[in-house]
N, C-alpha and C positions, 0 to 999 in steps of 0.2 A: 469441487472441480478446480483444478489449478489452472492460470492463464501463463503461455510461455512468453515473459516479456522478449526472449533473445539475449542478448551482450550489451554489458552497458560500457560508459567508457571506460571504465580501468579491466574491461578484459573479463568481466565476472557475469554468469548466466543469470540472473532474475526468472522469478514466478510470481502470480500474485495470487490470491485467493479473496474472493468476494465473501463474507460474513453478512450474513440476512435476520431479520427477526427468529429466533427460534432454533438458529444453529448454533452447533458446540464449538469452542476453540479455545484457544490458551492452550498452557500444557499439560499434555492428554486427556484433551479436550474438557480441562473440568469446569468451563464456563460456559455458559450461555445468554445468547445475545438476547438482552432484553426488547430492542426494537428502537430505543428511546435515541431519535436522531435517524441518522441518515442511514445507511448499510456502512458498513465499515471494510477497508480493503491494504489485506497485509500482504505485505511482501518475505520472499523469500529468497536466498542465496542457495546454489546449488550448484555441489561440487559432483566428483566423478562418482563417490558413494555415499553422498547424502544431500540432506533437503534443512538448510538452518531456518529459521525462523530472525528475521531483522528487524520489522516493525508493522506497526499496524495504525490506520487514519481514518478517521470519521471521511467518508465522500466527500460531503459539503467542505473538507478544509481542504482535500488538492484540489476541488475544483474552485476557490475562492469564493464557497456563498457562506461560510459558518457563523449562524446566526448569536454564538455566543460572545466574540470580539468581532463586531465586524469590521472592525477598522484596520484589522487584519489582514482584509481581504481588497490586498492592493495590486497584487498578481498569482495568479493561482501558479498551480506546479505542474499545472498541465501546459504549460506555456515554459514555464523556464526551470522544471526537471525538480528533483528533492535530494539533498541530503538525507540518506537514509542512516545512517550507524558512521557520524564523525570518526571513533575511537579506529573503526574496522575499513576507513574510507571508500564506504560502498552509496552509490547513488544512482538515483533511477533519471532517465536522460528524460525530457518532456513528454518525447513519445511515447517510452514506455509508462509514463502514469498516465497519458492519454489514454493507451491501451486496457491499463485496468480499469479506470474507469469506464471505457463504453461499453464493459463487461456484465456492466449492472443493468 
């Protein structure tokens, strides 16, 4: 199930999709999540006749708890938004990671 995050600032539609223990993803779908960590939540860009794939994050690291650098975790992304694909200057604004995550 995809979450519609709306328009971020540069004008581009966002979706997310939440990845659970047990679901397929990557491309065509030849992964699956082994469980180890948090649920994991990708985003996507989406144009008038498609759906890109941009990135994908362990939960615990937008919401600033990830237990493997925590010193890291100085302001999560649910607070002040992510960089999502530097090269393609696409980013998700606070809320919309807010959004994906209360998804989970």
């Amino acid at each position: 199930m995809f979450i519609n995050l709306g328009i971020n600032d540069q004008g581009k539609h966002l979706e997310a999709r939440i990845i659970y223990k047990g679901d397929k993803y990557g491309l065509n779908d030849c992964l699956t999540y082994d469980g180890k960590g948090t649920p994991l939540v990708e985003f996507y860009l989406l144009g008038k006749d498609y759906k890109q794939f941009v990135s994908r994050y362990y939960l615990s690291t937008l919401e600033g708890t990830c237990d493997v650098l925590p010193e890291l975790n100085t302001t999560p992304a649910t607070q002040t938004g992510l960089c999502l694909c530097g090269s393609m200057d696409i980013s998700a604004t606070a809320r919309q990671v807010q959004t994906a995550c209360n998804a989970v």
